[in-house]
C-alpha positions in Angstrom: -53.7 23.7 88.8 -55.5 26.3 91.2 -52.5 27.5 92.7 -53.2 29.0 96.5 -51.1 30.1 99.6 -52.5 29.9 102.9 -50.5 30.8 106.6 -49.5 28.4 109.4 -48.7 29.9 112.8 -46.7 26.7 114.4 -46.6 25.4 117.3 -44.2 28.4 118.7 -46.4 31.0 118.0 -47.5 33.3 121.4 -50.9 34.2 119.3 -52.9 33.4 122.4 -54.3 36.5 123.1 -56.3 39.2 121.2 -53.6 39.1 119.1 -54.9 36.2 117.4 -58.0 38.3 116.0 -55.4 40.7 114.8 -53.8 38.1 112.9 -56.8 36.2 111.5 -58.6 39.9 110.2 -55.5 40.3 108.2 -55.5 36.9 106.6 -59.2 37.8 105.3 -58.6 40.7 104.5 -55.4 40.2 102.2 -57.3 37.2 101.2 -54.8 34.7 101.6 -56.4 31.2 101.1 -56.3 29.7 104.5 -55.1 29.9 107.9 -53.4 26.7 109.8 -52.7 26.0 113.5 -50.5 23.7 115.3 -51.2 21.2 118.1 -48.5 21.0 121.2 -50.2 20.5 124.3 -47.2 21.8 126.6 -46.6 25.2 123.8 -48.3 28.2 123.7 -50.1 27.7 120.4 -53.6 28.0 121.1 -55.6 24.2 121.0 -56.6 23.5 117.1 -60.5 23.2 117.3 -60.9 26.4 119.6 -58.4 28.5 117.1 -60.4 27.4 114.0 -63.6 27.7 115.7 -62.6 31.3 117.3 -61.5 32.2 113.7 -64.4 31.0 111.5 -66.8 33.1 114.0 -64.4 36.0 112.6 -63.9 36.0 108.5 -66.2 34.4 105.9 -64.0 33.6 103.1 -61.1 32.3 105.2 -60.2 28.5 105.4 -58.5 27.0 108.2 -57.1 23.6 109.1 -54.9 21.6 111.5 -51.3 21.0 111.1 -51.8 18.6 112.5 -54.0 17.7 115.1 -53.4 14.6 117.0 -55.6 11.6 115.9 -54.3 9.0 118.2 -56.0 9.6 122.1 -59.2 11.4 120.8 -62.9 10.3 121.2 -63.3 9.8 117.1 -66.8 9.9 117.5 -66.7 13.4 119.7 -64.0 14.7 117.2 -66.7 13.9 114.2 -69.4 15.8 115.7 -67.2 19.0 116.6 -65.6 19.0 113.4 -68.8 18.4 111.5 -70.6 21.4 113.0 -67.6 23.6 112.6 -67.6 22.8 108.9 -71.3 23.2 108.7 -71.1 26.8 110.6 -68.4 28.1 108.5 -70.3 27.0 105.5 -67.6 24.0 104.5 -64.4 25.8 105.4 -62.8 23.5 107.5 -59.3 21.9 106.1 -58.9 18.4 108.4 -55.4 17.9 108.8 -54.7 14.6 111.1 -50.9 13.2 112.3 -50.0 10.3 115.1 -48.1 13.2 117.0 -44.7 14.4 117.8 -42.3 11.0 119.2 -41.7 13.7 122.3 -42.4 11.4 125.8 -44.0 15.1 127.1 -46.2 15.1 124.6 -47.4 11.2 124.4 -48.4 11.1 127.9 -50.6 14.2 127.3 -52.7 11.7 124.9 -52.2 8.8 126.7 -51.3 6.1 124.1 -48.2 4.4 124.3 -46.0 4.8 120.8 -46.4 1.3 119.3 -50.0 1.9 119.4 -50.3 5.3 117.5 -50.1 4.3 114.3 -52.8 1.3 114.6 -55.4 3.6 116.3 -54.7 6.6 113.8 -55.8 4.0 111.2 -59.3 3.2 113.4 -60.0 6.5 114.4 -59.9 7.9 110.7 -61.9 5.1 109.5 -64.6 5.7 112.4 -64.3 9.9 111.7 -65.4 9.3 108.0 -68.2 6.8 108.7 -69.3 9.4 110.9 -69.3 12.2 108.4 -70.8 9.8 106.1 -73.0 7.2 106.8 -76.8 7.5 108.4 -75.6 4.9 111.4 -72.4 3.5 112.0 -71.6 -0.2 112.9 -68.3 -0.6 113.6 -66.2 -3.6 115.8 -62.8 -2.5 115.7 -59.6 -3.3 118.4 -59.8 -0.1 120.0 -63.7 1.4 119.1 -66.9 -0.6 119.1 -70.5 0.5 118.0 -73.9 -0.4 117.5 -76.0 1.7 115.2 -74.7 5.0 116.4 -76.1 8.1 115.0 -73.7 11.7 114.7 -75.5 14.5 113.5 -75.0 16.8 112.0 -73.4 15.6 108.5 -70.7 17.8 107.6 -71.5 20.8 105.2 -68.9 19.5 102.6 -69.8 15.9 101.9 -67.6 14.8 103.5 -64.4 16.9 103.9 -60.9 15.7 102.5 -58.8 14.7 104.7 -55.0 16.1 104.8 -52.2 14.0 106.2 -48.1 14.9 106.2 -45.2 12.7 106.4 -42.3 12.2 103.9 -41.2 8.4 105.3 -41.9 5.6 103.4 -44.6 4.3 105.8 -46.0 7.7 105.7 -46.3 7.9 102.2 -48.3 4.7 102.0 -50.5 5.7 104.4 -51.2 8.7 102.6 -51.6 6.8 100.0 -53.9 4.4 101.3 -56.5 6.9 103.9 -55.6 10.2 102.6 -57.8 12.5 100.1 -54.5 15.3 100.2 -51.1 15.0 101.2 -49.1 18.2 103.2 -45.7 17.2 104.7 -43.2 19.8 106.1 -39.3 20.5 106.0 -38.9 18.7 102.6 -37.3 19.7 99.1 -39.2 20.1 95.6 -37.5 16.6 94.7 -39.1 15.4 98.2 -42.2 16.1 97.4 -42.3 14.8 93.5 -40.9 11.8 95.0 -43.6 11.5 97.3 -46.3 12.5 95.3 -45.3 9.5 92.6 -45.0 6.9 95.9 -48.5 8.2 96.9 -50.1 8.0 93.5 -48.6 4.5 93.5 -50.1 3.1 96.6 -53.2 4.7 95.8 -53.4 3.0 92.3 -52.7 -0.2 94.4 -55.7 0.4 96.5 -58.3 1.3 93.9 -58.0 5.2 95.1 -57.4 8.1 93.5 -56.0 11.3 94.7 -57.0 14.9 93.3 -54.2 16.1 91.4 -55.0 19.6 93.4 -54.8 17.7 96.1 -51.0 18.1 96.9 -49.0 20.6 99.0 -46.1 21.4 101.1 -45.4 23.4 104.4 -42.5 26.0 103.9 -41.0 27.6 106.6 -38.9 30.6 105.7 -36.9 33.6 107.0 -35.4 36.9 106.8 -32.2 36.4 109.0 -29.5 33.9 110.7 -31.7 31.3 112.4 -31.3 30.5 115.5 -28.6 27.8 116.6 -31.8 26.0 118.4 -33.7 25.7 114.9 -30.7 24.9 112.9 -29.6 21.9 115.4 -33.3 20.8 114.9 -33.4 20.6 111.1 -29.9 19.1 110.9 -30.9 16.2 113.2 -34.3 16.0 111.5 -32.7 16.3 108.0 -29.1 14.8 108.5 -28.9 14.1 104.5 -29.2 17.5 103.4 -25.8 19.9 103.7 -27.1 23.0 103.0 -30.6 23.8 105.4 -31.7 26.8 102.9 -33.1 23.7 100.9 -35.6 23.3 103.7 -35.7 27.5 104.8 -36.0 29.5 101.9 -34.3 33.3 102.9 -35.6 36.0 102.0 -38.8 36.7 99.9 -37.2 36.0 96.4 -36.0 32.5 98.0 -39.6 31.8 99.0 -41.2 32.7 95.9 -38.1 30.9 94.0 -39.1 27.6 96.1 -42.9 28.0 96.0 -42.0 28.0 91.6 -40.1 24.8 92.1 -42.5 22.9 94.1 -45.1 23.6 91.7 -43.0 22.3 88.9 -43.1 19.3 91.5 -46.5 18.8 91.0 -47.8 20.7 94.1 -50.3 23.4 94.1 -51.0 24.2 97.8 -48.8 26.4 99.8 -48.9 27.1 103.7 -45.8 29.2 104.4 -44.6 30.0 107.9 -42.1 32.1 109.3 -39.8 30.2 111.4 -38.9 33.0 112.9 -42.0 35.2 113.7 -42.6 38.6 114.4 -42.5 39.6 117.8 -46.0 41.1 118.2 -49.6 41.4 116.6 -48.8 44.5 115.0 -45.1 43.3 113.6 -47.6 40.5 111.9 -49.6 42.3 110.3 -47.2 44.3 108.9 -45.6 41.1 108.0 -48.7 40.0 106.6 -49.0 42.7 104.2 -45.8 42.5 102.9 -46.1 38.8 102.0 -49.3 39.5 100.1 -47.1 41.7 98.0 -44.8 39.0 97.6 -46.8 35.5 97.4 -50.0 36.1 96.3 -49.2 37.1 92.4 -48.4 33.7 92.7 -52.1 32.3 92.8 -54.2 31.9 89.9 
C-alpha cells in the first residue's frame, strides 16, 4: 500500500488571512501529500472551494480536498462545473470529499434543507455530480433535480475524480459502501476503521462495486498538551463508549506515529492528521509543520 500523510486545518482554524499562503507553501515545500479544509458556514475556516482554489493557484505537487463539504443545499450541477475546472487547472489534484453536514440547527438553516431530507438529496446530488463529470449530456428525473440533455463542460482532468465520504455509523458505512470510490471518517479507533473497512467491502460486494484497497483512510487529530475541557466534553458525548479519549487523540508525536502504525495494520493507507489544538499563528505553523515532517513523513513509502 502507498502509504501517504496529508494535513487538515478544521473547521477552528483562524487561517483566513495571508496566513493561509504561509501554511499552504510549507505543505509543498515539506511535500506532505495533501492539504484538507473544513466547511462551517458560521466558523472562521475559510469556504472549501475558494481555499482549494486559492491553494492550487499556489503549489504544483500539492493535493487538496474537502473535509467535508456539504452536499445537501448545493446547485449539483454548479458544484460539477467549479469542481471540474479546479481539477482540470490543477492538473487532477482535487480530492472530493462530500458529507450531509453537521446535525447543528445554525448550521442547517445556512443550507436550507430540513434534516429528514439530507440524506435523500445527498444521494441525488452525488448521482447528478458524477453524471456530470462523466457523461456527454445528462438526462436525469429525480425528486429533487430534473434535466433535459444538459451539457457541463469542462470534463474533469481526472476521469472522473474519486469521491471520498466519512462516517463510522452503520448507515454511513453502507452508503460508503454503495456511492463512495474512498472512505475517510474521523474520531475513530484502528478497530473502528477495520470494522468499517470489512462493512464497506461488504456492501460494495452486494452492489457489484469495488473499492480500491488504497482507497481507505482515517482523520487523526492529535496533541501535545491537556485538551481543553470544551474538546474533551465534545469527544466524550460524541464517543460515550470509549473510556479513555487518547484512543481517539493520540499525544505527543510517538503516540501519533504509534496510531498512524496501527491503522495501517487496519488496512488504511491514507492519513490526514490535524492538530486539535493548533498553533497560535502562521509562523508557530510552520514551525509546526517542519517538525511533523521530521516525525510523519518517514512513514510514507
Amino acid at each position: 500500500m502507498k502509504i501517504r500523510v496529508g494535513y487538515g486545518l478544521g473547521v477552528r482554524t483562524t487561517l483566513n488571512d495571508d496566513g493561509f499562503a504561509q501554511v499552504v507553501d510549507a505543505l509543498e515545500q515539506l511535500r506532505f501529500d495533501s492539504l484538507w479544509v473544513s466547511e462551517r458556514i458560521g466558523g472562521e475556516a475559510p469556504d472549501p472551494l475558494v481555499a482549494m482554489s486559492f491553494a492550487a493557484g499556489r503549489t504544483k505537487k500539492l493535493k487538496f480536498g474537502m473535509s467535508v463539504m456539504v452536499l445537501p443545499g448545493r446547485n449539483p450541477v454548479i458544484l460539477a462545473k467549479e469542481l471540474a475546472t479546479l481539477d482540470r487547472l490543477s492538473n487532477g489534484r482535487l480530492l472530493p470529499a462530500f458529507g450531509l453536514g453537521v446535525a447543528d440547527p445554525h448550521e442547517q438553516q445556512a443550507f436550507g434543507v430540513a434534516r429528514e431530507e439530507r440524506a435523500k438529496r445527498f444521494n441525488e446530488a452525488l448521482e447528478v455530480i458524477r453524471a456530470c463529470w462523466t457523461q456527454p449530456s445528462v438526462t436525469h428525473h429525480g425528486t429533487f433535480f430534473n434535466y433535459d440533455d444538459l451539457r457541463v463542460q469542462p470534463k474533469p482532468f481526472q476521469n472522473p475524480p474519486d469521491v471520498w465520504l466519512g462516517g463510522i455509523a452503520p448507515s454511513e458505512l453502507k452508503r460508503v459502501g454503495r456511492l463512495a470510490d474512498g472512505w475517510l471518517p474521523s474520531f475513530v479507533t484502528p478497530s473502528d476503521a477495520e470494522a468499517g473497512r470489512i462493512e464497506i467491502q461488504r456492501v460494495a460486494a452486494e452492489h457489484e462495486r469495488e473499492i480500491d484497497h488504497e482507497h481507505f483512510g482515517v482523520l487523526i487529530p492529535y496533541a501535545h498538551g491537556p485538551l481543553p475541557d470544551a474538546v474533551v466534553k465534545g469527544l466524550m458525548s460524541r464517543r460515550p463508549d470509549l473510556d479513555d479519549i487518547s484512543q481517539l487523540v493520540p499525544q505527543g508525536w510517538l503516540a501519533l506515529q504509534d496510531s498512524i502504525k496501527r491503522f495501517i495494520d487496519a488496512g488504511m493507507s491514507k492519513f490526514v492528521v490535524l492538530p486539535i489544538v493548533e498553533p497560535k499563528t502562521a509562523h508557530e505553523w510552520v514551525d509546526h509543520l517542519a517538525v511533523a515532517a521530521d516525525q510523519l513523513l518517514p512513514l510514507q513509502n
